[in-house]
PyMOL Python script that loads the backbone (N, CA, C, O; Angstrom):
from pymol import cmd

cmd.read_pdbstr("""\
ATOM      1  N   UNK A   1      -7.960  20.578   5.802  1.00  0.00           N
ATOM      2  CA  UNK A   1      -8.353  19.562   4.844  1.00  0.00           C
ATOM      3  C   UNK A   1      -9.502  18.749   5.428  1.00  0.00           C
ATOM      4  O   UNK A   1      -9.510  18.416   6.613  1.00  0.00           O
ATOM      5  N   UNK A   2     -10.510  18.424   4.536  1.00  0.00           N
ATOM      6  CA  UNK A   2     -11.655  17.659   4.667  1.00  0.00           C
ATOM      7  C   UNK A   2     -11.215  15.987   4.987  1.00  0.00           C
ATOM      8  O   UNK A   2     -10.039  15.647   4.855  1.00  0.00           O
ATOM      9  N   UNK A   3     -11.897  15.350   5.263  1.00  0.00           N
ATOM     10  CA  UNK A   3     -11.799  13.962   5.576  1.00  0.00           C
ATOM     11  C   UNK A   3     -11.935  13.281   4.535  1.00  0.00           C
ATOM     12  O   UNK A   3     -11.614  12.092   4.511  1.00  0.00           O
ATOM     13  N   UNK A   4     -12.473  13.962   3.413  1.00  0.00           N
ATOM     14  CA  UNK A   4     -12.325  13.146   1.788  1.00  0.00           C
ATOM     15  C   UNK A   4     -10.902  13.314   1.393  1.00  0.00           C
ATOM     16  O   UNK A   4     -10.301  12.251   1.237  1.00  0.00           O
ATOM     17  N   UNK A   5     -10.394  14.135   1.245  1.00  0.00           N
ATOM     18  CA  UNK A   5      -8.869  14.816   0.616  1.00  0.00           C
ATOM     19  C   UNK A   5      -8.194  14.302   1.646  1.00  0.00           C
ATOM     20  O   UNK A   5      -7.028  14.268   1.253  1.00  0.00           O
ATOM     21  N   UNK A   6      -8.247  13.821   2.890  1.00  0.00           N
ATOM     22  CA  UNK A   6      -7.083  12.591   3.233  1.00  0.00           C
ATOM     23  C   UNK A   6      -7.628  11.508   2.950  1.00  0.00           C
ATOM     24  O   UNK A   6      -6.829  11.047   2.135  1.00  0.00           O
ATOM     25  N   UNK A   7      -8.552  10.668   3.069  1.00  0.00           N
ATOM     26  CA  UNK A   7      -9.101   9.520   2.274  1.00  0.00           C
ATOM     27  C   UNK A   7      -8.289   9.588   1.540  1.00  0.00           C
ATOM     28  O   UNK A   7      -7.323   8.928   1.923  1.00  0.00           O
ATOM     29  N   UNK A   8      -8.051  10.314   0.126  1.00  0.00           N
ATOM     30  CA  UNK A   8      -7.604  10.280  -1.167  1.00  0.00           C
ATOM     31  C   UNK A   8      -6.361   9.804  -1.006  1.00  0.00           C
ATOM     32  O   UNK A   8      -6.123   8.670  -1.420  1.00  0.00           O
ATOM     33  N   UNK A   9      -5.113  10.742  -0.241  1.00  0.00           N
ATOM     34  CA  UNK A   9      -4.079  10.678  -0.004  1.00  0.00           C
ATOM     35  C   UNK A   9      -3.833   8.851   0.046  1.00  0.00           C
ATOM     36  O   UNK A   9      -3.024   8.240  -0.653  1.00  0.00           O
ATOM     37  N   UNK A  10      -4.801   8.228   1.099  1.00  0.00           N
ATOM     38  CA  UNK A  10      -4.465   7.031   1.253  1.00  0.00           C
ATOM     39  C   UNK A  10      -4.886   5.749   0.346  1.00  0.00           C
ATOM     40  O   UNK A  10      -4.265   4.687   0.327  1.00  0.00           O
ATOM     41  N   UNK A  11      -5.804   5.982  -0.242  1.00  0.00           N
ATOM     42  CA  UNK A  11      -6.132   5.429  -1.970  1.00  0.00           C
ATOM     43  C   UNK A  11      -5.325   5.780  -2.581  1.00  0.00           C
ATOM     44  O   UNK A  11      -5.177   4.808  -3.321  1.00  0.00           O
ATOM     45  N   UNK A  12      -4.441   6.659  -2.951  1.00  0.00           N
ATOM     46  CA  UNK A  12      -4.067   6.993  -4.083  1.00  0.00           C
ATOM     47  C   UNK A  12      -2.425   5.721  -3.387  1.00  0.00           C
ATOM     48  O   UNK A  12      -1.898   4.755  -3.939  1.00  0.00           O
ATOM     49  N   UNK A  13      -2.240   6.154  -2.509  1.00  0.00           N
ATOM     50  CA  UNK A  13      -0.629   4.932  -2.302  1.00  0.00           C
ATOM     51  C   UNK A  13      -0.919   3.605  -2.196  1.00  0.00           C
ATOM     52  O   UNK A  13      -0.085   2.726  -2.416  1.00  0.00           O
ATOM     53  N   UNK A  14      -2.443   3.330  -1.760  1.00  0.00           N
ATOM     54  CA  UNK A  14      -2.784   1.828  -2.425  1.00  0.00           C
ATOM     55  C   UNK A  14      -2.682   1.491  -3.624  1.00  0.00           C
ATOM     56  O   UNK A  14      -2.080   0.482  -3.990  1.00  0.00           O
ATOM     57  N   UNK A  15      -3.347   2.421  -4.492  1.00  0.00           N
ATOM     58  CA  UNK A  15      -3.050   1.998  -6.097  1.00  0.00           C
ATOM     59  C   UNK A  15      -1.643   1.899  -6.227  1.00  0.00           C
ATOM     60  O   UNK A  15      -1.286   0.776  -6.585  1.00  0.00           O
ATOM     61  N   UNK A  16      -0.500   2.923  -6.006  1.00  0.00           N
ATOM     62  CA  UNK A  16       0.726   3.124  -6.349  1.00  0.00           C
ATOM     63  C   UNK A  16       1.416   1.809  -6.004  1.00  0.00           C
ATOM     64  O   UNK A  16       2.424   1.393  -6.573  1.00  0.00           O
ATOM     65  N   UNK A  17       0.879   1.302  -5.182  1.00  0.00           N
ATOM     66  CA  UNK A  17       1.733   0.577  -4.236  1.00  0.00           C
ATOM     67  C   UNK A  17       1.700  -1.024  -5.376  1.00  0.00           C
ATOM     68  O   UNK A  17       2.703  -1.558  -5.850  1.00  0.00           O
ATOM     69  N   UNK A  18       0.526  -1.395  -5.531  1.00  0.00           N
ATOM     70  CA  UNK A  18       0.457  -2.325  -6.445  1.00  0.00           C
ATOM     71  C   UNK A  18       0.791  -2.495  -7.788  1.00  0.00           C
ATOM     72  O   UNK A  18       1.084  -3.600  -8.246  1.00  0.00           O
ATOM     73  N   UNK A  19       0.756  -1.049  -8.718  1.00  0.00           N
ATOM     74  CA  UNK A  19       1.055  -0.773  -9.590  1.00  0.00           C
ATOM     75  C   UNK A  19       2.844  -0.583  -9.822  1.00  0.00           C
ATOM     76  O   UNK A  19       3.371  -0.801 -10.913  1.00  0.00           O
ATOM     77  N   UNK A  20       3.497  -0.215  -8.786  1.00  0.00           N
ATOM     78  CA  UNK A  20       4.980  -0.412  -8.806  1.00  0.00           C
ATOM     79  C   UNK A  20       5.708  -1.061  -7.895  1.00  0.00           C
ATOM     80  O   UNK A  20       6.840  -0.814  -7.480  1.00  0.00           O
ATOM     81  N   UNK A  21       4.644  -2.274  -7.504  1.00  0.00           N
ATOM     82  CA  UNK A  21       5.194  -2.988  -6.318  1.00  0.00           C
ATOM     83  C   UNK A  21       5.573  -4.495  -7.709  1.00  0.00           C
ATOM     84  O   UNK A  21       6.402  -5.392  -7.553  1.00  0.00           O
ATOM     85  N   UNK A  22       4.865  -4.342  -8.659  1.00  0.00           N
ATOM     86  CA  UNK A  22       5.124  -4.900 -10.179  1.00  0.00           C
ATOM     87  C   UNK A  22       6.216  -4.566 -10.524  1.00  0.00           C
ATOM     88  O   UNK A  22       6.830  -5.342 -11.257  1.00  0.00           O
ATOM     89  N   UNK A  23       6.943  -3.096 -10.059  1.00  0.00           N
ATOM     90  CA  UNK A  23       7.860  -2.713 -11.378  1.00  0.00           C
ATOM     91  C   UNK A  23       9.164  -2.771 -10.302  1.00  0.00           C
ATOM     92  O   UNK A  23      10.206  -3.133 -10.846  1.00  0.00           O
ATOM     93  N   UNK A  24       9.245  -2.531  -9.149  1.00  0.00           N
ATOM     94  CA  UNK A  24       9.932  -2.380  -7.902  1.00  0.00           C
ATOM     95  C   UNK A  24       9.549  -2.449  -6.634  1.00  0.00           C
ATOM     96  O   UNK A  24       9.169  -1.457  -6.011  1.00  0.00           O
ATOM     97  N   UNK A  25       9.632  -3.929  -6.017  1.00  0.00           N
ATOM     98  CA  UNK A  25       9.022  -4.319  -4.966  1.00  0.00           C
ATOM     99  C   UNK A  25       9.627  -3.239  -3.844  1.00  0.00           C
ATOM    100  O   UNK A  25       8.910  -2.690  -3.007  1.00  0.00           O
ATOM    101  N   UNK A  26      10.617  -3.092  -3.929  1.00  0.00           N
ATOM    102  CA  UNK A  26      11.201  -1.985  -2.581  1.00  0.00           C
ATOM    103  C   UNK A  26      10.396  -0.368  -2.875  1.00  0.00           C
ATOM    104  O   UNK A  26      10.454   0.352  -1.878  1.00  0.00           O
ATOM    105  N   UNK A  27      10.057  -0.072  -3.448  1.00  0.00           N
ATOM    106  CA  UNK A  27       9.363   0.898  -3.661  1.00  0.00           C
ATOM    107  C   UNK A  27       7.836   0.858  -3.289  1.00  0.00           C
ATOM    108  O   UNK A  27       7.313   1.615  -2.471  1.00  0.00           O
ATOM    109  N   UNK A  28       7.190  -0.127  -3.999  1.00  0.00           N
ATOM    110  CA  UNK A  28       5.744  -0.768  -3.659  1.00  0.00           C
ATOM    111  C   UNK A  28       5.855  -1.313  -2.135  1.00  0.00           C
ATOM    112  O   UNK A  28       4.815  -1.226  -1.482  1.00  0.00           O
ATOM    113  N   UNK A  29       6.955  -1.845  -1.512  1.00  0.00           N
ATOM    114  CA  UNK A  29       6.656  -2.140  -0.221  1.00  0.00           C
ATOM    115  C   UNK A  29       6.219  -0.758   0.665  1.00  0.00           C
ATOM    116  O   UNK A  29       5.213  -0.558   1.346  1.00  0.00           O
ATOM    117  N   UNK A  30       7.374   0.105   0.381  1.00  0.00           N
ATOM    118  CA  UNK A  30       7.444   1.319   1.323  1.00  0.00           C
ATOM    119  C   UNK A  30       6.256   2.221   0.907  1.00  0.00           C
ATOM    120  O   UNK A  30       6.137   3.178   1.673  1.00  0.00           O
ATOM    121  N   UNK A  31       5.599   2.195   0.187  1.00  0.00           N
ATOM    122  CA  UNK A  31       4.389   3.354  -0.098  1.00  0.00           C
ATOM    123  C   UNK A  31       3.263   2.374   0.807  1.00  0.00           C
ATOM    124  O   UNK A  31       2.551   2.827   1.702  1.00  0.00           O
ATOM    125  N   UNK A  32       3.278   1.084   0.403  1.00  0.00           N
ATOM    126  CA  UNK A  32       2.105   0.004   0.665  1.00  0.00           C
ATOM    127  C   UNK A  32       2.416   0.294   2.672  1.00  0.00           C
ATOM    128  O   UNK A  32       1.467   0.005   3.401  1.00  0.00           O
ATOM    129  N   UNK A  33       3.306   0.663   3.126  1.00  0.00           N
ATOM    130  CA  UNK A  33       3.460   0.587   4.289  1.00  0.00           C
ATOM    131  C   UNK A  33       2.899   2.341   4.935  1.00  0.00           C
ATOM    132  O   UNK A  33       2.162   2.675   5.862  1.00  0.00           O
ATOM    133  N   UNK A  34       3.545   2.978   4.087  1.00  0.00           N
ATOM    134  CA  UNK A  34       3.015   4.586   4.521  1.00  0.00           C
ATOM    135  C   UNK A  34       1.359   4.880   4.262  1.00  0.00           C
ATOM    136  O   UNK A  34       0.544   5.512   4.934  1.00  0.00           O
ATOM    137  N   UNK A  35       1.217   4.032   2.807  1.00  0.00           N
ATOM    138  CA  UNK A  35      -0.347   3.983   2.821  1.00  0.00           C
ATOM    139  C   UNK A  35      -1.588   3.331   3.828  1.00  0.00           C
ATOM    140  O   UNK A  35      -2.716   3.731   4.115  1.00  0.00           O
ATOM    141  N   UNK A  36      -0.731   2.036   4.235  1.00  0.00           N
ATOM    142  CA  UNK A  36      -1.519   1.188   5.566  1.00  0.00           C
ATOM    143  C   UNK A  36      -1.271   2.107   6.724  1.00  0.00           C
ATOM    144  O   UNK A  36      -2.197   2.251   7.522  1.00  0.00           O
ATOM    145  N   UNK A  37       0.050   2.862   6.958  1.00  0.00           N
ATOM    146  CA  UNK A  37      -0.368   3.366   8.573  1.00  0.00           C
ATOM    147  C   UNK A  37      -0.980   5.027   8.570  1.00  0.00           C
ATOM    148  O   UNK A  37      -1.354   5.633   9.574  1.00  0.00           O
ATOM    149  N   UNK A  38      -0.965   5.465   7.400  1.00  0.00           N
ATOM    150  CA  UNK A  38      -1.810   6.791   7.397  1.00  0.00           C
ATOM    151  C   UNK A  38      -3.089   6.285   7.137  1.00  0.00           C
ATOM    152  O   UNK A  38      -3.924   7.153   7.391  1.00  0.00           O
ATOM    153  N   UNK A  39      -3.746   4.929   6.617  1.00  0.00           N
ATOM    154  CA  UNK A  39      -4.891   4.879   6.542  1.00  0.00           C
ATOM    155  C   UNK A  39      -5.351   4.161   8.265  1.00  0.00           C
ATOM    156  O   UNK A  39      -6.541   4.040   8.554  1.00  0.00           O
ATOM    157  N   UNK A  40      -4.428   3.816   9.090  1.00  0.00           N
ATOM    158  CA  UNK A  40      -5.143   3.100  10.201  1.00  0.00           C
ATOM    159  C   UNK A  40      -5.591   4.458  11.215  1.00  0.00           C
ATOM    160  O   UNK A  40      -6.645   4.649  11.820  1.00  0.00           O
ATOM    161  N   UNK A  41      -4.122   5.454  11.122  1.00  0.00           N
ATOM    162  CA  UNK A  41      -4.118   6.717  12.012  1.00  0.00           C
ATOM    163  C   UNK A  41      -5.569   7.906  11.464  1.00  0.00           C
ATOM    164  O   UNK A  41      -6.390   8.633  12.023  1.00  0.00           O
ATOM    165  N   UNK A  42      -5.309   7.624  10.469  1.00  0.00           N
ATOM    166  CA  UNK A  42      -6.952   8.660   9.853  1.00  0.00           C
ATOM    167  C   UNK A  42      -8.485   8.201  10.553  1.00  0.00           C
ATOM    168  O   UNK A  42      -9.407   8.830  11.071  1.00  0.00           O
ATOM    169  N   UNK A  43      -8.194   6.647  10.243  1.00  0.00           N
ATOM    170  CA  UNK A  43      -9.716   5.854  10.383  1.00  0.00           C
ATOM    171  C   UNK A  43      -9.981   6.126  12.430  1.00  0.00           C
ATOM    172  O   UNK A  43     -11.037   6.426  12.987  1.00  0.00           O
ATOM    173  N   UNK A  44      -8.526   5.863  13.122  1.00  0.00           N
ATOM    174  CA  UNK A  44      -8.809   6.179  14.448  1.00  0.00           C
ATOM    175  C   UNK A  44      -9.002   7.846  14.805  1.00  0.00           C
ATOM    176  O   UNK A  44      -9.407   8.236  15.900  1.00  0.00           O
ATOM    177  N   UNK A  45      -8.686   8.623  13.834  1.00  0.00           N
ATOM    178  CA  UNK A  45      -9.163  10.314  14.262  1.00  0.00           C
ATOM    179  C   UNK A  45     -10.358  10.741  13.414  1.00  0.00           C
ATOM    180  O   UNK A  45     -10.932  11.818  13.574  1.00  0.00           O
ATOM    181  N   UNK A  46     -10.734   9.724  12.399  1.00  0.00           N
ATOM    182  CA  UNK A  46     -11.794  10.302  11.830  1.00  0.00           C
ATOM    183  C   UNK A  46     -13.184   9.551  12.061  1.00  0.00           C
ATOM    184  O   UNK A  46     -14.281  10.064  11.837  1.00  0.00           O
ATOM    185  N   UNK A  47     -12.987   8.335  12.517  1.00  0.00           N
ATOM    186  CA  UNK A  47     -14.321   7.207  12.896  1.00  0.00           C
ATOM    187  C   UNK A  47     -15.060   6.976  11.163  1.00  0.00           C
ATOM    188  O   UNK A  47     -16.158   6.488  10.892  1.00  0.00           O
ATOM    189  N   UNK A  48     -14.104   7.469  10.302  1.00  0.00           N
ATOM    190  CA  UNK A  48     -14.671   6.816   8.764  1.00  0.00           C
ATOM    191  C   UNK A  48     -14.247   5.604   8.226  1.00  0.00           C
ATOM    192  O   UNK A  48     -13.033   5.401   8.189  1.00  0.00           O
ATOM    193  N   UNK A  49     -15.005   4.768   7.806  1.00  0.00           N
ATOM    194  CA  UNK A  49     -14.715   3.837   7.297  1.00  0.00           C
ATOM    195  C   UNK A  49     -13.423   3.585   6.018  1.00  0.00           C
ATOM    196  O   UNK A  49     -13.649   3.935   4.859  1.00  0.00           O
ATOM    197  N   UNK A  50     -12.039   2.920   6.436  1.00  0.00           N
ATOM    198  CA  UNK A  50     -10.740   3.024   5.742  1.00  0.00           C
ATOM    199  C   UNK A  50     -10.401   1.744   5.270  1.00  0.00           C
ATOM    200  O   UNK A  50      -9.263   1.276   5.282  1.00  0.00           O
ATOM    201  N   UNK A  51     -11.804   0.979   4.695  1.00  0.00           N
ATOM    202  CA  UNK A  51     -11.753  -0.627   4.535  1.00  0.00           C
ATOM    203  C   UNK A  51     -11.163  -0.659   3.239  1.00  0.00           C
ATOM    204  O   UNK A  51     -10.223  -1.454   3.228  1.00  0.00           O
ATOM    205  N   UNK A  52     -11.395   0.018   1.907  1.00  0.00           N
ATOM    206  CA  UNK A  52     -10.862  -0.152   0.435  1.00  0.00           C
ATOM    207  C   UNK A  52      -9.532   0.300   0.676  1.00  0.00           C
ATOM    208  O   UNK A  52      -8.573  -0.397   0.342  1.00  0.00           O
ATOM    209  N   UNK A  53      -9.379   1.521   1.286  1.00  0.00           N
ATOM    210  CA  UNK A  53      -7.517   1.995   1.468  1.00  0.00           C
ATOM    211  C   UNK A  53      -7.124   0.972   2.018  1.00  0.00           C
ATOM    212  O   UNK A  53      -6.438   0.237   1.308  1.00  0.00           O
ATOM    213  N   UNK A  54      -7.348   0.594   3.232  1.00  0.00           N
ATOM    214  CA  UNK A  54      -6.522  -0.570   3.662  1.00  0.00           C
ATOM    215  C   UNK A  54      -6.324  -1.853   2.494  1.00  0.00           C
ATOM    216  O   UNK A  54      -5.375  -2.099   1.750  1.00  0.00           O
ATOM    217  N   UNK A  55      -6.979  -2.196   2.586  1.00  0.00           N
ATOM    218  CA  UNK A  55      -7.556  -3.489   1.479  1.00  0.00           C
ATOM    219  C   UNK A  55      -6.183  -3.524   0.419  1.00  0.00           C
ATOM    220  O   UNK A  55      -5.359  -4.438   0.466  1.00  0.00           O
ATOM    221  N   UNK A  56      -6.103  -2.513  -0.418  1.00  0.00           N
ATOM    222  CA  UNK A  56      -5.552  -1.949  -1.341  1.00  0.00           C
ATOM    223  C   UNK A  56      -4.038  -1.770  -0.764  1.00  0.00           C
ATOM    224  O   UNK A  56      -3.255  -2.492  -1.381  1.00  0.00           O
ATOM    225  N   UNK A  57      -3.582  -1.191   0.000  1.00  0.00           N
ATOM    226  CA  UNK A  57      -2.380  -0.994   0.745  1.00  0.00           C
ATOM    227  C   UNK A  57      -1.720  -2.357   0.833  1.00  0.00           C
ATOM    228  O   UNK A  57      -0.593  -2.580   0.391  1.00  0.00           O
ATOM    229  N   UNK A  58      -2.784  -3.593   1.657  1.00  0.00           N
ATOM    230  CA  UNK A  58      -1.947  -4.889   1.993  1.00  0.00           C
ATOM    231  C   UNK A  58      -2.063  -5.343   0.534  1.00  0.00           C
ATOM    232  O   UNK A  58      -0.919  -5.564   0.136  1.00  0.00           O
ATOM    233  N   UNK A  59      -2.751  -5.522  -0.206  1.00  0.00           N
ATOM    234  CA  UNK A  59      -2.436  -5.995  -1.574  1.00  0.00           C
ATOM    235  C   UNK A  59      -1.274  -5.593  -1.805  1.00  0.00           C
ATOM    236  O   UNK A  59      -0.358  -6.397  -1.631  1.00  0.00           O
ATOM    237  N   UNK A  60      -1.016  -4.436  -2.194  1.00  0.00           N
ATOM    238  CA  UNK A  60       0.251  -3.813  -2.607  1.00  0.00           C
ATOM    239  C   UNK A  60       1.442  -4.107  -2.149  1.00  0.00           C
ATOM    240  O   UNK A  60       2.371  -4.376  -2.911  1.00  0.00           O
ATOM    241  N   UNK A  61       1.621  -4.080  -0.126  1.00  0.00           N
ATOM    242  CA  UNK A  61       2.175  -4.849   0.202  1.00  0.00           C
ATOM    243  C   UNK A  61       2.645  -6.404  -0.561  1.00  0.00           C
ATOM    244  O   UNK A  61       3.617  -6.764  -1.225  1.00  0.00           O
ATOM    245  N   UNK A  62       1.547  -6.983  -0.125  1.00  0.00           N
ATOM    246  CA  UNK A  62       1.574  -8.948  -0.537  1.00  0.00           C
ATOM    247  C   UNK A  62       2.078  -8.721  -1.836  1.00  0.00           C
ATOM    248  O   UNK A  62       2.972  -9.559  -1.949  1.00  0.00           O
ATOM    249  N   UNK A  63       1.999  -7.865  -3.203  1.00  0.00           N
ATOM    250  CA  UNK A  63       2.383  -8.122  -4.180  1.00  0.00           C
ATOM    251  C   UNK A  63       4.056  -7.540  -4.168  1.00  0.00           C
ATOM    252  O   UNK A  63       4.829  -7.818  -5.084  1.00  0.00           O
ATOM    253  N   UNK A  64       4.352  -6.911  -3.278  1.00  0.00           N
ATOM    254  CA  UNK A  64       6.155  -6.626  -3.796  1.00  0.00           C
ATOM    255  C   UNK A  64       6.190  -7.396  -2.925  1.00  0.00           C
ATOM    256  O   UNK A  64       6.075  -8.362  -3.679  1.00  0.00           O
ATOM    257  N   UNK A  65       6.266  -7.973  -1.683  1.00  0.00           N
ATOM    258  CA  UNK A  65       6.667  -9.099  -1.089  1.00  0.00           C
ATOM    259  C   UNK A  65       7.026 -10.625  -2.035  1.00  0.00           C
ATOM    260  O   UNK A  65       8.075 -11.265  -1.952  1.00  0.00           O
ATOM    261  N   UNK A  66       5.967 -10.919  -2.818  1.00  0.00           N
ATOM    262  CA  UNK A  66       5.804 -11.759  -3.798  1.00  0.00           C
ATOM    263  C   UNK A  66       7.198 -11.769  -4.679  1.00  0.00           C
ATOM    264  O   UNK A  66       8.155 -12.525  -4.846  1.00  0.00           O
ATOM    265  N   UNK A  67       6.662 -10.239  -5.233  1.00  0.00           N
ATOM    266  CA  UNK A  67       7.635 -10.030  -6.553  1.00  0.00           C
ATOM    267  C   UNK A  67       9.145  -9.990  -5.854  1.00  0.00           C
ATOM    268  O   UNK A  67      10.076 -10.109  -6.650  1.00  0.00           O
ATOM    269  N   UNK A  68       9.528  -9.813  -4.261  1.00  0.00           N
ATOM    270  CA  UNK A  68      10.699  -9.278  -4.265  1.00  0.00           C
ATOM    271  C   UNK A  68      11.455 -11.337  -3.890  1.00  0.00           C
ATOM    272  O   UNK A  68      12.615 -11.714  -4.054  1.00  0.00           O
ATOM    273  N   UNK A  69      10.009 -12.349  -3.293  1.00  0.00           N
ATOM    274  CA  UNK A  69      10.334 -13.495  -3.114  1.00  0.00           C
ATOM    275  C   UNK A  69      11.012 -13.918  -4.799  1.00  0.00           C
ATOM    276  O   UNK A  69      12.151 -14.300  -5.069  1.00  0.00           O
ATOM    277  N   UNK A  70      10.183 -13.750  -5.456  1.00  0.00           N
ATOM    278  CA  UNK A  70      10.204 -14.925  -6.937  1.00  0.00           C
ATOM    279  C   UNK A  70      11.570 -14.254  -7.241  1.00  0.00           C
ATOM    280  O   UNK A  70      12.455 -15.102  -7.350  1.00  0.00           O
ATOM    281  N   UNK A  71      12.068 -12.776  -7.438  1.00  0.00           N
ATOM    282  CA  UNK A  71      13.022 -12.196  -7.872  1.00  0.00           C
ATOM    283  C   UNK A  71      14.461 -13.121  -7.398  1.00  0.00           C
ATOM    284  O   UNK A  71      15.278 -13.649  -8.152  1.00  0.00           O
ATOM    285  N   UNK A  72      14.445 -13.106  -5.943  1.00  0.00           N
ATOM    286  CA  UNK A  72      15.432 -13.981  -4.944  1.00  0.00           C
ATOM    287  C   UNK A  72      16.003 -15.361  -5.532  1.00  0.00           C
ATOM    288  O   UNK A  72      17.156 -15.790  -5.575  1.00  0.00           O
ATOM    289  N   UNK A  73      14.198 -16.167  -6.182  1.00  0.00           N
ATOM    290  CA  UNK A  73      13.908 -17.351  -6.050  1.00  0.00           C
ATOM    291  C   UNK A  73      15.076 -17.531  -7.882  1.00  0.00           C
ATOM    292  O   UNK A  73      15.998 -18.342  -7.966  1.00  0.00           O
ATOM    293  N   UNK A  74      14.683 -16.619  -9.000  1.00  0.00           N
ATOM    294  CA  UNK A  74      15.138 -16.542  -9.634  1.00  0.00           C
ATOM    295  C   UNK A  74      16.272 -16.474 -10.220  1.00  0.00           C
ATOM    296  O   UNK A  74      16.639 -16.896 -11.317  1.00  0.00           O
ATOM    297  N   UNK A  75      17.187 -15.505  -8.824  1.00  0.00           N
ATOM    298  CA  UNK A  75      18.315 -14.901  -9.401  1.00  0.00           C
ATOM    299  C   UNK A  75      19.634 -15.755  -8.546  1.00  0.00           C
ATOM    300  O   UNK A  75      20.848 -15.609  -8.689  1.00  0.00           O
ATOM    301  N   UNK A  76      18.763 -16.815  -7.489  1.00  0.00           N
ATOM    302  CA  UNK A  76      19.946 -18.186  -6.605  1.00  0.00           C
ATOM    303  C   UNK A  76      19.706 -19.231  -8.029  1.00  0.00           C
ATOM    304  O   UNK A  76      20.580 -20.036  -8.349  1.00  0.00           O
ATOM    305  N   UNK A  77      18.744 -19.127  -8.610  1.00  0.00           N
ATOM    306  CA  UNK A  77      18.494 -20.618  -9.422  1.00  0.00           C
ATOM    307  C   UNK A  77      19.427 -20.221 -10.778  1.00  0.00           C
ATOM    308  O   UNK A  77      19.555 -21.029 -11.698  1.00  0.00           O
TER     309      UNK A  77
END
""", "prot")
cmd.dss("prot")
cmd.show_as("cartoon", "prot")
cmd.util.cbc("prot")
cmd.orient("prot")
């Protein structure tokens, strides 16, 4: 595999990650986490720039973190 077609791999679980870190923060956490460390391990064997995957990954992260806080915050009140 080319160094674009893993790129992809790790964009594509940034998007996922934000998009169902909305619908299921435990789900969006764990992709947002496989997506951040396959994008750090690529960028150190490939010397390509992994700034939007990352970027995208901790978003995804920060947003089920969020969603899994307010959920907590919601369901004691």
């Amino acid at each position: 595999m080319n160094a674009q077609q893993k790129k992809k791999h790790s964009l594509i679980s940034g998007i996922l990650s934000i998009v169902l870190g909305l619908l299921n923060p435990f789900v969006g956490l764990f992709l947002g986490i496989v997506g951040l460390v396959l994008a750090i391990s690529l960028q150190k064997e490939s010397e390509l720039d992994y700034k939007k995957e990352r970027t995208l990954n901790i978003v995804g992260i920060v947003v089920s973190v969020l969603h899994f806080i307010l959920g907590v915050i919601l369901f004691i009140r």
